[in-house]
Residue, then its C-alpha position, 0 to 999 in steps of 0.5 A: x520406444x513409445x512407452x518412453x514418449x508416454x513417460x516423457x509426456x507424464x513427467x512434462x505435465x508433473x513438471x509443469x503443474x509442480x512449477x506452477x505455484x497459484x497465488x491468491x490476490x491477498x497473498x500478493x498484498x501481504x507481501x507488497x504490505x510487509x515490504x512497505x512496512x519494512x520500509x517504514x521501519x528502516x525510514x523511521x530508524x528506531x528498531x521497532x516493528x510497524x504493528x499498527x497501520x492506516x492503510x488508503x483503499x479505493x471508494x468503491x472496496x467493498x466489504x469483502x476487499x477491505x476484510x482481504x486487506x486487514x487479513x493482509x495486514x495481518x499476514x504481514x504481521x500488522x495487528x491493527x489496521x484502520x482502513x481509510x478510503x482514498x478520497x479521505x486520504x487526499x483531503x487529509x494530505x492535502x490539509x497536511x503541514x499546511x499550517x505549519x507553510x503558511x506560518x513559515x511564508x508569514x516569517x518569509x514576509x511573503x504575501x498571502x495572495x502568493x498562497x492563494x494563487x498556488x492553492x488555486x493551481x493545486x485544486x485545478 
């Protein structure tokens, strides 16, 4: 009988650590990359495989964060990867289609102090 309990004992604890499945913090991107780019691939609709990317990270990465990255984008079957950090990002999203608006309220006749005013509320 109390062989059966150390038994039983042996058997929870091989359960548990087969259960337990350790996933390193590169893996968990590759699968959140790869989601994205399957994504992107639907978005855009032409049947081809996303195998470039720009792909935003923080400032403050450091070397080895930004290699884990591009190994990532690797393992999610991208094969060229520009790293850009965060605050490049913004500033080129925020320049994005930005003159294309402005010729489309000059045909609205709208007047530029508008744009001014709207500019001013994005930046504060």
């Amino acid at each position: 009988s109390s062989s059966s309990s150390s038994s039983s004992s042996d058997n929870d604890d091989d359960e548990s650590s087969s259960s337990t499945t350790l996933i390193q913090p590169q893996d968990v991107s590759a699968i959140i990359l790869r989601h994205l780019f399957d994504a992107a691939e639907k978005y855009v609709g032409t049947g081809e495989k996303v195998t470039r990317a720009v792909i935003g990270v923080p400032a403050y990465f450091h070397d080895g964060q930004r290699d884990a990255t591009i190994a990532a984008a690797a393992a999610a079957g991208v094969t060229r990867v520009r790293l850009l950090r965060e605050p490049e990002a913004a500033a080129l999203a925020y320049g994005y289609g930005r003159e294309q608006e402005e010729e489309r309220s000059k045909l609205r006749g709208e007047d530029d102090d508008d744009d001014y005013s709207r500019d001013e509320l994005v930046l504060a």
